[in-house]
C-alpha positions as CSV (number, residue, x, y, z in Angstrom):
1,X,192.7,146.9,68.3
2,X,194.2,144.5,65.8
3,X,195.7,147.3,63.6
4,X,199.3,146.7,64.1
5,X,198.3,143.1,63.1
6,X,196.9,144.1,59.3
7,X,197.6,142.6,56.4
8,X,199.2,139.6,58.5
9,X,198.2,136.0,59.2
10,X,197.8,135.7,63.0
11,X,196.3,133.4,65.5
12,X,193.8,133.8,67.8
13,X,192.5,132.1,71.1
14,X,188.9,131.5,72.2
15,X,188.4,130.8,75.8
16,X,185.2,129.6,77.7
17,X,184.7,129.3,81.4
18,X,181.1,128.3,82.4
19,X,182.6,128.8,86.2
20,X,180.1,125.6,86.5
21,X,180.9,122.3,87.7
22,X,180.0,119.5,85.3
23,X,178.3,116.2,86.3
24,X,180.9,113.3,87.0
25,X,182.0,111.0,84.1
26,X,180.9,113.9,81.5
27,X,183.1,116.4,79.7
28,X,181.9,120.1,78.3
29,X,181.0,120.1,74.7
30,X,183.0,123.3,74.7
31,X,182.0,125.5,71.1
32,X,183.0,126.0,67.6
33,X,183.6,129.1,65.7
34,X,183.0,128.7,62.0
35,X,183.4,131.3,59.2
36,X,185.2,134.2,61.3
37,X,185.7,137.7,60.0
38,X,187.8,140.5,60.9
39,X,187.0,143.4,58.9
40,X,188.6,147.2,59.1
41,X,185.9,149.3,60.2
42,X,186.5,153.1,61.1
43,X,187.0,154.6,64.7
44,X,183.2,155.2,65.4
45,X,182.9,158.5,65.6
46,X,182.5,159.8,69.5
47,X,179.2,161.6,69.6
48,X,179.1,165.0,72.3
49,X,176.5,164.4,75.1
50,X,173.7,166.9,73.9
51,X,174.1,169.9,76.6
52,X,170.9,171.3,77.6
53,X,171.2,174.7,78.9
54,X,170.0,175.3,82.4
55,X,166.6,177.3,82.7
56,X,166.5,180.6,84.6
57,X,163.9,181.2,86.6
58,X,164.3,183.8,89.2
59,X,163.0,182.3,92.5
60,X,160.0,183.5,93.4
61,X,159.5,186.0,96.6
62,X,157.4,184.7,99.8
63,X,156.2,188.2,101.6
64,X,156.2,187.6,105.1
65,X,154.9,191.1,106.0
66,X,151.7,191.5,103.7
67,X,148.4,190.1,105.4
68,X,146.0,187.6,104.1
69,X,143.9,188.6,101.1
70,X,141.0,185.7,102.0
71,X,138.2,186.8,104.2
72,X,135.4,184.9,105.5
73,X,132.3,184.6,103.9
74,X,129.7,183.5,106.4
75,X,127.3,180.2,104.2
76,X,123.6,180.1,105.5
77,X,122.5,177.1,106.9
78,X,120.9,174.5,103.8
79,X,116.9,174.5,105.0
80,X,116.1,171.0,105.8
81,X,112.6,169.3,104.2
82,X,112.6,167.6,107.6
83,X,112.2,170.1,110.9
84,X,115.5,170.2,113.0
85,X,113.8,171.0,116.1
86,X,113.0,168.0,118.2
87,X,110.9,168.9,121.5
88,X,111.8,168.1,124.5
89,X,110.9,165.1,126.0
90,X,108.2,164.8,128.6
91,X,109.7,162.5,132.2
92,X,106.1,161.3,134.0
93,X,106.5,162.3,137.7
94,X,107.8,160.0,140.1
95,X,105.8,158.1,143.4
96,X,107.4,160.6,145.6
97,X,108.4,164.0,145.3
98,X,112.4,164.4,144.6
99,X,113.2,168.1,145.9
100,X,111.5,166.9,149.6
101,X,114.0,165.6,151.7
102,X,113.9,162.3,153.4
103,X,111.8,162.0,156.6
104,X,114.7,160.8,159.7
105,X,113.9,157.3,160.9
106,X,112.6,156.9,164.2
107,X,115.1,157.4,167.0
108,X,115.7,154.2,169.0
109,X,114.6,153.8,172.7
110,X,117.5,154.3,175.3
111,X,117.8,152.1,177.9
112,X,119.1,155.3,180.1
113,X,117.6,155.6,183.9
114,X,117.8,159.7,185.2
């Protein structure tokens, strides 16, 4: 705020810091300000935040103590063009019977005297 300053010649300072170091052997070109004006302007006005009212919806009630309204409506099957029905397969019989049990080998000779 330069108000106490109006109507007054004044001087002002310009500063620059790049904060970056320069090659060796070369200086900063620095800037120049040319054809500077300081006009009086007005306060700018503050503008309000625009306050948007909070919406009031009463929550909404969960009933833990009514039961389900869905029931189960039972689909029929979707008829195929194709039968589903595969027969069952025919095993050829085996060489030997499987529900005979198996003959005993031979017993051995003993070599016992009475």
């Amino acid at each position: 705020d330069l108000t106490p300053y109006q109507g007054r010649t004044i001087r002002l300072r310009f500063g620059i810091d790049t904060r970056a170091q320069l090659p060796q052997g070369t200086r900063s070109t620095g800037y120049a300000i040319d054809n500077l004006t300081i006009q009086d302007a007005p306060p700018p006005t503050p503008v309000p935040p625009t306050q948007v009212p909070p919406t009031q919806v009463p929550p909404t009630a969960t009933p833990t103590d009514i039961p389900p309204t869905a029931t189960f409506t039972p689909v029929p099957p979707t008829p195929t063009l194709a039968p589903t029905e595969i027969p069952p397969t025919q095993v050829p019989p085996t060489a030997a019977p499987t529900d005979v049990p198996p003959e005993e080998p031979p017993a051995e000779p003993s070599n016992e005297t009475s």
